[in-house]
C-alpha positions as CSV (number, residue, x, y, z in Angstrom):
1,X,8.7,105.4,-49.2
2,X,5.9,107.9,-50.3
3,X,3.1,108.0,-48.1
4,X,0.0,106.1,-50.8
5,X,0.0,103.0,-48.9
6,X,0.1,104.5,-45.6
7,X,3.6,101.7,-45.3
8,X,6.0,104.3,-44.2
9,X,5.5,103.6,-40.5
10,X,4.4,100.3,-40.5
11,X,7.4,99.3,-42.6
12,X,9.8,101.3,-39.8
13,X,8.6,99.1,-37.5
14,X,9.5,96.2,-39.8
15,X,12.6,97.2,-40.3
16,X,14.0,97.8,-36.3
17,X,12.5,94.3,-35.5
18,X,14.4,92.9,-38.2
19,X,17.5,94.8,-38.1
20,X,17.4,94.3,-34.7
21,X,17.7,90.4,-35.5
22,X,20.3,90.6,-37.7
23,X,22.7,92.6,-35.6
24,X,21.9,89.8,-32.7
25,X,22.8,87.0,-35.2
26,X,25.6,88.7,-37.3
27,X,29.1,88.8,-36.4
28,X,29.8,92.4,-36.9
29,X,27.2,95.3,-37.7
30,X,29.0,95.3,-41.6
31,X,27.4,91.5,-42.2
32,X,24.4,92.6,-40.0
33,X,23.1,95.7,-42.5
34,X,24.6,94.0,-45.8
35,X,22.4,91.1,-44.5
36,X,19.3,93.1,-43.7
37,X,19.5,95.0,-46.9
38,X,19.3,91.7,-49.0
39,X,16.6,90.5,-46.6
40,X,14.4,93.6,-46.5
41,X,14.5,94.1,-49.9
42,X,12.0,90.9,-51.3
43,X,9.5,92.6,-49.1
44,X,9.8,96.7,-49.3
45,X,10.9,97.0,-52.9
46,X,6.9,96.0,-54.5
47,X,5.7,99.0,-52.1
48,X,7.3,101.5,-52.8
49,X,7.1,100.9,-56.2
50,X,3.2,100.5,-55.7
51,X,3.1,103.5,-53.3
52,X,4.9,105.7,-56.2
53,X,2.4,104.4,-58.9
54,X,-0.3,105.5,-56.8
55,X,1.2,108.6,-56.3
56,X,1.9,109.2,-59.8
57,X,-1.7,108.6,-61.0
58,X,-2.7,110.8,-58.1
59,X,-0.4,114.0,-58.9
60,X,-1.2,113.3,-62.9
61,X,-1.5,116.6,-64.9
62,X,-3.5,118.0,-66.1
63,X,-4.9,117.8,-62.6
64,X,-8.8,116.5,-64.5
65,X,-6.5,113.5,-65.2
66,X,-6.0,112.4,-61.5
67,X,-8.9,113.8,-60.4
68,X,-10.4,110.9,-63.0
69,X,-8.2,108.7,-62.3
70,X,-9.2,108.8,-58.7
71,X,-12.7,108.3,-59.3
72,X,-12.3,105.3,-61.5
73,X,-10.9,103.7,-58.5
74,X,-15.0,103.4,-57.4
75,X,-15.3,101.1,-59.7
76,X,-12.6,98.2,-58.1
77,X,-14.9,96.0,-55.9
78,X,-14.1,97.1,-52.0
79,X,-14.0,94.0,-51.3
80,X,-10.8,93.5,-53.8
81,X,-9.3,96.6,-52.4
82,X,-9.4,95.3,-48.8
83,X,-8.1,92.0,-49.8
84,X,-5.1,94.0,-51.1
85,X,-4.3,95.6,-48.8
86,X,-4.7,93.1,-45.7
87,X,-2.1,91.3,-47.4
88,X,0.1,94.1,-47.3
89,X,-0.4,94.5,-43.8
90,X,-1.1,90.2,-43.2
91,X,1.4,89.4,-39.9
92,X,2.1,86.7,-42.3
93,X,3.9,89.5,-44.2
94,X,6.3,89.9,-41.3
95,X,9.1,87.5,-40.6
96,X,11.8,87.6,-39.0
97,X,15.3,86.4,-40.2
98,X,16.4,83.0,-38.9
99,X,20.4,82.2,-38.3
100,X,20.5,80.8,-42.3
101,X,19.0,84.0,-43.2
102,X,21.9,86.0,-41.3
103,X,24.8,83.0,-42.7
104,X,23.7,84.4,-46.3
């Protein structure tokens, strides 16, 4: 994950808790990461893709481009931005498999 959202971390964290889950509730560690994989991937696949739009508007060239670009972003209300990304990092976000989820 590229570092735009600052998700790297958070989303390592994620990921032992609930690969951590799955090898409890799987029947070998095969089912446990092919399980995990389809689980994990609802959640991380919209942030890295976000993550590497941000970074792409943000290593633009010509570097006025991005350095535009990055100003513009003034112009969102703050109070949309932290909406945004307090859902990203909501606890509601993070859930951890049940038994179905691992029977998949």
């Amino acid at each position: 994950m590229r570092p735009h959202l600052g998700q790297g971390g958070c989303q390592g964290l994620e990921d032992a808790a609930i690969l951590a889950r799955f090898v409890e509730l799987a029947p070998d560690l095969p089912t446990a990461f092919a399980g995990f994989g389809r689980f994990r991937r609802h959640r991380v696949r919209p942030l890295v893709r976000e993550s590497a739009t941000i970074g792409r508007i943000l290593n633009m060239r010509p570097s006025f481009l991005s350095g535009a670009a990055s100003r513009a972003t003034a112009l969102i209300p703050e109070r949309a931005v932290t909406s945004h990304l307090a859902s990203i990092a909501a606890r509601s976000a993070f859930i951890l498999p049940t038994a179905a989820d691992a029977a998949d």
